[in-house]
mmCIF file as gemmi writes it, N, C-alpha and C atoms, coordinates in Angstrom:
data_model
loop_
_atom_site.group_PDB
_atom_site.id
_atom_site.type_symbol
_atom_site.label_atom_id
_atom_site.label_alt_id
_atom_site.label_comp_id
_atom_site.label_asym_id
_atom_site.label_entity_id
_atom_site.label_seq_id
_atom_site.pdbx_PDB_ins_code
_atom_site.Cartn_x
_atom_site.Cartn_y
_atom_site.Cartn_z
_atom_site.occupancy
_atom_site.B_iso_or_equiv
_atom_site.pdbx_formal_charge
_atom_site.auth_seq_id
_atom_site.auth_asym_id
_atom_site.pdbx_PDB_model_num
ATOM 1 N N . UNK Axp A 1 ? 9.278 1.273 -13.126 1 0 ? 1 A 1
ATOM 2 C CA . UNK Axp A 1 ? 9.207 1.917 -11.823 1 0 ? 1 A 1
ATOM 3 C C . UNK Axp A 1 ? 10.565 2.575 -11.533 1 0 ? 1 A 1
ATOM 4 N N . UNK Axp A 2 ? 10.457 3.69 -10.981 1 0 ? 2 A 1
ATOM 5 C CA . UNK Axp A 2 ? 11.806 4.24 -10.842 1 0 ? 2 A 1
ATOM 6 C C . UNK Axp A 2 ? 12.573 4 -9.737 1 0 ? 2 A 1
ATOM 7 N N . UNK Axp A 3 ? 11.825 3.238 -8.607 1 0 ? 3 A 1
ATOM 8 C CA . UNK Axp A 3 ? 12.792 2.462 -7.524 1 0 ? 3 A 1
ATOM 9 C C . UNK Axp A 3 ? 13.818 1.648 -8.49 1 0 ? 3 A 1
ATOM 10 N N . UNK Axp A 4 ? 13.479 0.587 -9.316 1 0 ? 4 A 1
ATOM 11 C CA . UNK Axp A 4 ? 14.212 -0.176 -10.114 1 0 ? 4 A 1
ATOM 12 C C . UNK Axp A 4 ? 15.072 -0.134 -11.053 1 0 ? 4 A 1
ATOM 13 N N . UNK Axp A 5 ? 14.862 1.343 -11.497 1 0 ? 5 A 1
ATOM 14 C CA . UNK Axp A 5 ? 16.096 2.181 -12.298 1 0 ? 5 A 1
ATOM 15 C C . UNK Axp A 5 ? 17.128 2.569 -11.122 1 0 ? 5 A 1
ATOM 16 N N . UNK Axp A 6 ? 16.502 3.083 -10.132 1 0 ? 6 A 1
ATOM 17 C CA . UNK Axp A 6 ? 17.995 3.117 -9.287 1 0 ? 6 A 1
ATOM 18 C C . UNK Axp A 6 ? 18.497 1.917 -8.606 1 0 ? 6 A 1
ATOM 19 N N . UNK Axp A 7 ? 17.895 0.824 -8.176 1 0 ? 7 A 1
ATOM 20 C CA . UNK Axp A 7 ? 18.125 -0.346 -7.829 1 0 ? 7 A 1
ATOM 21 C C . UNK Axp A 7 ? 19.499 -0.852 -8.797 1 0 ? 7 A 1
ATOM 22 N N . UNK Axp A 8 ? 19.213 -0.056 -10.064 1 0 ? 8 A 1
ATOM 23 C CA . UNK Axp A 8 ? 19.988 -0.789 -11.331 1 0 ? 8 A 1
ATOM 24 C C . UNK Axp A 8 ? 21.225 0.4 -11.053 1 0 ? 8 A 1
ATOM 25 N N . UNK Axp A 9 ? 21.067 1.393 -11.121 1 0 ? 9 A 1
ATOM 26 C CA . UNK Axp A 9 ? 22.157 2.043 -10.937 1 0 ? 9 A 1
ATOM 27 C C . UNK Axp A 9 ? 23.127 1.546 -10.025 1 0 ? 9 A 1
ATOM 28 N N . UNK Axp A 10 ? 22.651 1.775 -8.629 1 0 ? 10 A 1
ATOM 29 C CA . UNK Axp A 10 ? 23.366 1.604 -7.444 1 0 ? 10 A 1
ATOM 30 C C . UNK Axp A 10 ? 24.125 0.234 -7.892 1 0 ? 10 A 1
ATOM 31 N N . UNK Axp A 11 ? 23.711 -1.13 -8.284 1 0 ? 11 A 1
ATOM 32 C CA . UNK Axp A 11 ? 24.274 -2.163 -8.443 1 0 ? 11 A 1
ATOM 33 C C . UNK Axp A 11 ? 25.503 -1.84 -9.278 1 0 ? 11 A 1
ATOM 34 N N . UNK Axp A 12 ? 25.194 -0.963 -10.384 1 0 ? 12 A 1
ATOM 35 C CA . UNK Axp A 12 ? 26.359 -0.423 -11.594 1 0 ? 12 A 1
ATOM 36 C C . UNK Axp A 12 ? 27.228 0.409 -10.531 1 0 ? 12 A 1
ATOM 37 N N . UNK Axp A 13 ? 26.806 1.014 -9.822 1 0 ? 13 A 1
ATOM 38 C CA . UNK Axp A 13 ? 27.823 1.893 -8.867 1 0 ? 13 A 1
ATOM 39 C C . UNK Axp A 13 ? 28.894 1.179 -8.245 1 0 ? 13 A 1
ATOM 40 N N . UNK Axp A 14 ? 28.086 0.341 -7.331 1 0 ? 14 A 1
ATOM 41 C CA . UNK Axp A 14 ? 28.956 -0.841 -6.899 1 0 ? 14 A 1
ATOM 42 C C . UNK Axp A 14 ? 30.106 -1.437 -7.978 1 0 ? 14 A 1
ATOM 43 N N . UNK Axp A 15 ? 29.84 -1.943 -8.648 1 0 ? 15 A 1
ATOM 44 C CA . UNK Axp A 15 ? 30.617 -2.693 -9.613 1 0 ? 15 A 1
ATOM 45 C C . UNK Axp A 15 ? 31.31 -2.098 -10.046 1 0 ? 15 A 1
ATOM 46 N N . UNK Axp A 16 ? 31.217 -0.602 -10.643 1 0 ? 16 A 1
ATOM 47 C CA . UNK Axp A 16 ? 32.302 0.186 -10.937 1 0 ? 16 A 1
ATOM 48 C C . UNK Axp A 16 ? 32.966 0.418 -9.793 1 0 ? 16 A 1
ATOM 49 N N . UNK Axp A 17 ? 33.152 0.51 -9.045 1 0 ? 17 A 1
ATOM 50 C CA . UNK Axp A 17 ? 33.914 0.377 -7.183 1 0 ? 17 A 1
ATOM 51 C C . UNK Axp A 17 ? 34.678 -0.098 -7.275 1 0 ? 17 A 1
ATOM 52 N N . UNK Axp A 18 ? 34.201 -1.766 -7.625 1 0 ? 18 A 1
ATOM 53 C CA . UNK Axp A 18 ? 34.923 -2.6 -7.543 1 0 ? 18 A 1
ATOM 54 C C . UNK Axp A 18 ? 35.885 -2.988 -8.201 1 0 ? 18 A 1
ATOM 55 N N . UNK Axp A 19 ? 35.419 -2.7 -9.754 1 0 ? 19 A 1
ATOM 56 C CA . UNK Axp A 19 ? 36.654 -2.837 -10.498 1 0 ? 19 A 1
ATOM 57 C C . UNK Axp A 19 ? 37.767 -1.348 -10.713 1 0 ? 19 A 1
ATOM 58 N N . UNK Axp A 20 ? 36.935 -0.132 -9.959 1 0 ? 20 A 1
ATOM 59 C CA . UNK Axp A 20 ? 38.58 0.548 -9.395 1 0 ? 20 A 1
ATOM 60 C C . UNK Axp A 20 ? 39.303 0.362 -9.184 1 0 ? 20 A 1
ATOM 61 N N . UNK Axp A 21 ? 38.803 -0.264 -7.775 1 0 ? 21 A 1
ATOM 62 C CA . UNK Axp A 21 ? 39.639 -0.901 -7.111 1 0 ? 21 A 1
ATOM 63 C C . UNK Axp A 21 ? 40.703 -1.904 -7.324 1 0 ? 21 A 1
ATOM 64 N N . UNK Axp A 22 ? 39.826 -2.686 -7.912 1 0 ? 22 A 1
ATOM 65 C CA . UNK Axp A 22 ? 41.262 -3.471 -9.011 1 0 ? 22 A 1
ATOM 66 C C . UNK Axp A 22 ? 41.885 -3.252 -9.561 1 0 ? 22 A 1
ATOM 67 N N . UNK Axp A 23 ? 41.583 -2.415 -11.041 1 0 ? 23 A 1
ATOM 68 C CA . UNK Axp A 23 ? 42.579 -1.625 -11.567 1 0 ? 23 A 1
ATOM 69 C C . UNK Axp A 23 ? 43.551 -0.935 -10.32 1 0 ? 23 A 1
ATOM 70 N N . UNK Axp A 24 ? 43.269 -0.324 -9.715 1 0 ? 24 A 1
ATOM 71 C CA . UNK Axp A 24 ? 44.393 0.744 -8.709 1 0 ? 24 A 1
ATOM 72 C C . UNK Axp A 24 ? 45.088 -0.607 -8.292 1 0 ? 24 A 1
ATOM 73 N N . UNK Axp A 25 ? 44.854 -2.003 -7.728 1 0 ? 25 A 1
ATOM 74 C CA . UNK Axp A 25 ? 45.66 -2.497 -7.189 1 0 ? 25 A 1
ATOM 75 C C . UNK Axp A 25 ? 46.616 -3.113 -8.031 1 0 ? 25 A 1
ATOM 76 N N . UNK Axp A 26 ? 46.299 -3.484 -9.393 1 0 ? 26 A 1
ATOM 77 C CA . UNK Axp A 26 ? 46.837 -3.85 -10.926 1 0 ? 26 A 1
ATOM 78 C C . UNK Axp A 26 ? 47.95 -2.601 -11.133 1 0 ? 26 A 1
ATOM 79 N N . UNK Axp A 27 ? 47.381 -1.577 -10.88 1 0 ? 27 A 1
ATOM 80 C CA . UNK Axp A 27 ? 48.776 -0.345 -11.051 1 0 ? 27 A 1
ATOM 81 C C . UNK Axp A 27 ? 49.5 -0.247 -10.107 1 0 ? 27 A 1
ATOM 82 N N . UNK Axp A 28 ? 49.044 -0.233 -9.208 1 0 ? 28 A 1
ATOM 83 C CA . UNK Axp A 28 ? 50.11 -0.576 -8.168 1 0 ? 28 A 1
ATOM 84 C C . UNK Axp A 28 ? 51.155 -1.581 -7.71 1 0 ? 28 A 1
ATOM 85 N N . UNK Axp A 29 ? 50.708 -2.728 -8.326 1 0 ? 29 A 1
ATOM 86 C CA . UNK Axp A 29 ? 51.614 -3.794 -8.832 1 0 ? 29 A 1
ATOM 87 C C . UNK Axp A 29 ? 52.784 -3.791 -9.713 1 0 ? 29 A 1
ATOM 88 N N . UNK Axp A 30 ? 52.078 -2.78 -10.597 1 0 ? 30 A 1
ATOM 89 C CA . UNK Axp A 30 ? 52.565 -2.525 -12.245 1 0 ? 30 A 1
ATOM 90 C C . UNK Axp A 30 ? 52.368 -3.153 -13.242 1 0 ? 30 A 1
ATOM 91 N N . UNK Axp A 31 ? 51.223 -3.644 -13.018 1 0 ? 31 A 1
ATOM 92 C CA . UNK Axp A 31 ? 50.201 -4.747 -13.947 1 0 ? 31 A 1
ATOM 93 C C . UNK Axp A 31 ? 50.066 -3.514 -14.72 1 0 ? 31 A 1
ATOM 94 N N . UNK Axp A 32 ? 49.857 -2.82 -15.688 1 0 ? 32 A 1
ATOM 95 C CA . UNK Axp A 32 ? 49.353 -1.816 -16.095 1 0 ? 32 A 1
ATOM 96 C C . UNK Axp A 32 ? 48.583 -2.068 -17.163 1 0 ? 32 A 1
ATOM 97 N N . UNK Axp A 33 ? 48.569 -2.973 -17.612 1 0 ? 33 A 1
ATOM 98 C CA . UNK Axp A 33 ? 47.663 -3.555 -18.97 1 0 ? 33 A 1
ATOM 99 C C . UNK Axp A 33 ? 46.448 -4.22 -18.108 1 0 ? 33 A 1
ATOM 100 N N . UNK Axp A 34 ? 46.622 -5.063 -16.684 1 0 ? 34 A 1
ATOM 101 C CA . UNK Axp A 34 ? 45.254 -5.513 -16.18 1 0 ? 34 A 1
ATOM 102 C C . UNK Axp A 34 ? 44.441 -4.008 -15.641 1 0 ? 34 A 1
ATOM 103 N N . UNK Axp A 35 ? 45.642 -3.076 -14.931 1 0 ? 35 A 1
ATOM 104 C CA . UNK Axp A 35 ? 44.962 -2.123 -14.607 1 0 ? 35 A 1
ATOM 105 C C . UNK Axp A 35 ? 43.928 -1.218 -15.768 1 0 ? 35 A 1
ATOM 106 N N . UNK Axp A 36 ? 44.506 -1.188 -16.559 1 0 ? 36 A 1
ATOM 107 C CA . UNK Axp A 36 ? 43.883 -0.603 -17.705 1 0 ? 36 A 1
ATOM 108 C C . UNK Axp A 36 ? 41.946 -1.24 -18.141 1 0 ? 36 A 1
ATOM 109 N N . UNK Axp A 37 ? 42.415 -2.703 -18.099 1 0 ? 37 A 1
ATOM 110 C CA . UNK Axp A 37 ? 41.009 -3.282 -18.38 1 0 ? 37 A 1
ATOM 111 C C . UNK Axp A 37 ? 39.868 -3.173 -17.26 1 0 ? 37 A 1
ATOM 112 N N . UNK Axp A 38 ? 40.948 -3.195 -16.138 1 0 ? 38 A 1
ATOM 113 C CA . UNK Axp A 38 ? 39.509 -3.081 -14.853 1 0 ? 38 A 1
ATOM 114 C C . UNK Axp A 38 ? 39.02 -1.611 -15.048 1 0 ? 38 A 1
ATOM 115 N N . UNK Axp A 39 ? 40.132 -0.531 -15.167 1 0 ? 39 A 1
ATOM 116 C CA . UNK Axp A 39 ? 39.736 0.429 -15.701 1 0 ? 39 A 1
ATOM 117 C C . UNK Axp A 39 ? 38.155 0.983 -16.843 1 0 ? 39 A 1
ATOM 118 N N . UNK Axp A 40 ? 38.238 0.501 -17.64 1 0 ? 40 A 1
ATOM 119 C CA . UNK Axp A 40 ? 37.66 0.371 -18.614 1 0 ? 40 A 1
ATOM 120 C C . UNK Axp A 40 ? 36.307 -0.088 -17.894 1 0 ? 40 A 1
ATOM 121 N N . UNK Axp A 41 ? 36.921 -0.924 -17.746 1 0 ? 41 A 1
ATOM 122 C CA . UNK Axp A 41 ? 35.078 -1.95 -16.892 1 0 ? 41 A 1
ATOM 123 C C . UNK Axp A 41 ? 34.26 -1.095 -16.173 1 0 ? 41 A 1
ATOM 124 N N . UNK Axp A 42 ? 35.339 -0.568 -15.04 1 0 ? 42 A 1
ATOM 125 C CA . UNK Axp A 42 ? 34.495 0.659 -13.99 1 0 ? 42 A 1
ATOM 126 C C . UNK Axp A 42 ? 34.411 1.701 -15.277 1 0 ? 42 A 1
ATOM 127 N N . UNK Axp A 43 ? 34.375 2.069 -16.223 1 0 ? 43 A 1
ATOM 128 C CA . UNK Axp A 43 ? 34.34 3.501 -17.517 1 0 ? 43 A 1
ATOM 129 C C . UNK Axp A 43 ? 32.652 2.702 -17.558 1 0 ? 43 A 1
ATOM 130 N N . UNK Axp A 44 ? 32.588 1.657 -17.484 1 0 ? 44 A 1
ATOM 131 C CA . UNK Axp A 44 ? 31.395 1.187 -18.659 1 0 ? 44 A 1
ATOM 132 C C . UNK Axp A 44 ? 30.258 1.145 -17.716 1 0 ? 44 A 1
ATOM 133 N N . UNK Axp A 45 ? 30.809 0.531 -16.575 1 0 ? 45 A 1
ATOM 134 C CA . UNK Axp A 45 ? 29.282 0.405 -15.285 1 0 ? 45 A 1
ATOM 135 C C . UNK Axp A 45 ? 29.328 1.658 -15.114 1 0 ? 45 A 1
ATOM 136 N N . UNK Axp A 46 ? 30.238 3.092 -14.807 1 0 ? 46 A 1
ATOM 137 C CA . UNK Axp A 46 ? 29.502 4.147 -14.654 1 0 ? 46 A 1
ATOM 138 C C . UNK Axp A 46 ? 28.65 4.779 -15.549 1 0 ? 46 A 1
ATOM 139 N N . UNK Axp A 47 ? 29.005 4.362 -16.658 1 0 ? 47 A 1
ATOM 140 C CA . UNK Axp A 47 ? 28.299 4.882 -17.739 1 0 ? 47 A 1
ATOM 141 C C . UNK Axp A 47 ? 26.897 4.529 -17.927 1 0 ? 47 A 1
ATOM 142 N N . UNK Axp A 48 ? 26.397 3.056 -17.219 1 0 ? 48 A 1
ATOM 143 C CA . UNK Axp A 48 ? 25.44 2.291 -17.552 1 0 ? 48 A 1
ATOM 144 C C . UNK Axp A 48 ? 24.525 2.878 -16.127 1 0 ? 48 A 1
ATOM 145 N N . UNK Axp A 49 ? 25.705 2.93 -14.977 1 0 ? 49 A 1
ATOM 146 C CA . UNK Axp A 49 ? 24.984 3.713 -13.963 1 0 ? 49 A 1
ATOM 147 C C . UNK Axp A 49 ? 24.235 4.926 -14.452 1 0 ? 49 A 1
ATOM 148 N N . UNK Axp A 50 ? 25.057 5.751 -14.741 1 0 ? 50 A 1
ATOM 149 C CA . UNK Axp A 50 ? 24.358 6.592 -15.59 1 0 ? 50 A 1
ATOM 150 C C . UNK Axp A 50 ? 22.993 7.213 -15.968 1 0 ? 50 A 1
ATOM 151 N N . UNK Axp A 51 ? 23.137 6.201 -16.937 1 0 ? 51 A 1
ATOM 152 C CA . UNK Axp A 51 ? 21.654 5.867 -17.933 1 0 ? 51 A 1
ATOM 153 C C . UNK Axp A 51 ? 20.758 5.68 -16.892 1 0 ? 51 A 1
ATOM 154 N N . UNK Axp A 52 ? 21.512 4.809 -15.812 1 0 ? 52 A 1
ATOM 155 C CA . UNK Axp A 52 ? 19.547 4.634 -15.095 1 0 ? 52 A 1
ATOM 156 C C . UNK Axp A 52 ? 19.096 4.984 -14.224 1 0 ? 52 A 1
ATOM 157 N N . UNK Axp A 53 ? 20.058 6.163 -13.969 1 0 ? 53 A 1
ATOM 158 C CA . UNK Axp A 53 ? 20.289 7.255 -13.058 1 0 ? 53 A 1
ATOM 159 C C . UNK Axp A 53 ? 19.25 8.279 -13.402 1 0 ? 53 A 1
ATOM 160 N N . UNK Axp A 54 ? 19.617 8.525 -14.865 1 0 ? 54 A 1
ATOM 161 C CA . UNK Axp A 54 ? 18.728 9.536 -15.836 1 0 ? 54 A 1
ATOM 162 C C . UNK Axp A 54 ? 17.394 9.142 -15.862 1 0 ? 54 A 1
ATOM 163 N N . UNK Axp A 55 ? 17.207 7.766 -16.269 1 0 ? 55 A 1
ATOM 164 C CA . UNK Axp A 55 ? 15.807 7.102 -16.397 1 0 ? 55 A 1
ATOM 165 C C . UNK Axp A 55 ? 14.995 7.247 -14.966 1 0 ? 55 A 1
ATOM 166 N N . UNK Axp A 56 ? 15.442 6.651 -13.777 1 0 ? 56 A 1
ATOM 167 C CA . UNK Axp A 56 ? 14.809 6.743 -12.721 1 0 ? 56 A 1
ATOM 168 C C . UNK Axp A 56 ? 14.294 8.295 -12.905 1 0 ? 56 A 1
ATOM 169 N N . UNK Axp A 57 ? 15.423 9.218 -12.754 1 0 ? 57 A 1
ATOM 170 C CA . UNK Axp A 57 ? 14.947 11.077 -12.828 1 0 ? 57 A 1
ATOM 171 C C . UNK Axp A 57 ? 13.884 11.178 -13.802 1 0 ? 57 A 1
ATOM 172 N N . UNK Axp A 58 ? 13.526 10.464 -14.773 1 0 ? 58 A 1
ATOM 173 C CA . UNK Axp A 58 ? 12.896 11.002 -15.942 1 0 ? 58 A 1
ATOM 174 C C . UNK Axp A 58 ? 10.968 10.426 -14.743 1 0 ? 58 A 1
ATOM 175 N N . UNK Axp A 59 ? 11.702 8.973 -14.945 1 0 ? 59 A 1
ATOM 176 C CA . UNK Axp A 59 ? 10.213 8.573 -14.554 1 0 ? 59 A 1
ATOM 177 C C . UNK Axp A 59 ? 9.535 9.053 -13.264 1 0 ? 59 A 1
ATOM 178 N N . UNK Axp A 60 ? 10.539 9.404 -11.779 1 0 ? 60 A 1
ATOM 179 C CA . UNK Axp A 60 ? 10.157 10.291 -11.021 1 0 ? 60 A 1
ATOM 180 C C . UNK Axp A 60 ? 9.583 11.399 -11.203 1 0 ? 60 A 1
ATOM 181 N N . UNK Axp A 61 ? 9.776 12.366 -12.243 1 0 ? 61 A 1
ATOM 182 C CA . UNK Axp A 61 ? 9.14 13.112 -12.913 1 0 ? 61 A 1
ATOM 183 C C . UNK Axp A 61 ? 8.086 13.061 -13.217 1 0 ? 61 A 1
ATOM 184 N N . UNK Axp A 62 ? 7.494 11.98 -14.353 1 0 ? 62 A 1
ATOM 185 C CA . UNK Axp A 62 ? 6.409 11.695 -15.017 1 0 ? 62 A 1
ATOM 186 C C . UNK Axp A 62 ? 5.39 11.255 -13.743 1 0 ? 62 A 1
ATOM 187 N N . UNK Axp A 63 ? 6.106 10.493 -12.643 1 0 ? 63 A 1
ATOM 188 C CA . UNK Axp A 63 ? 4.984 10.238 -11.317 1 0 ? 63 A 1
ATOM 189 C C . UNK Axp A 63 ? 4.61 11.385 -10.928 1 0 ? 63 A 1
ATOM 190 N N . UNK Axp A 64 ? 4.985 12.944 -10.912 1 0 ? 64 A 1
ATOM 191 C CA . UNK Axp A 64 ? 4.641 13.695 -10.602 1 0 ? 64 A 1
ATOM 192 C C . UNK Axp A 64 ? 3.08 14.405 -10.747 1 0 ? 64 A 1
């Protein structure tokens, strides 16, 4: 169902947020190696956001 592909996104949205946010506060510290990993983390939930970003679009489609 494509409510549940974005259900899945939005949650990945969030989470990449969150670990922005960390990272930025890790650099701002001058943690720069933690900043880097939260970094990364938010790289991977947007990416996963993404995907089910695309999927929801695909299957909205096919309901058509």
């Amino acid at each position: 169902m494509a409510r549940d592909e974005h259900n899945k996104a939005a949650e990945h949205h969030e989470s990449a947020a969150k670990a922005h946010r960390s990272a930025a506060e890790h650099h701002g510290k001058g943690d720069h190696t933690k900043g880097k990993e939260h970094a990364n983390v938010a790289k991977q939930h947007s990416q996963t956001a993404n995907q089910h970003t695309d999927q929801a679009h695909s299957k909205s489609q096919q309901q058509k």
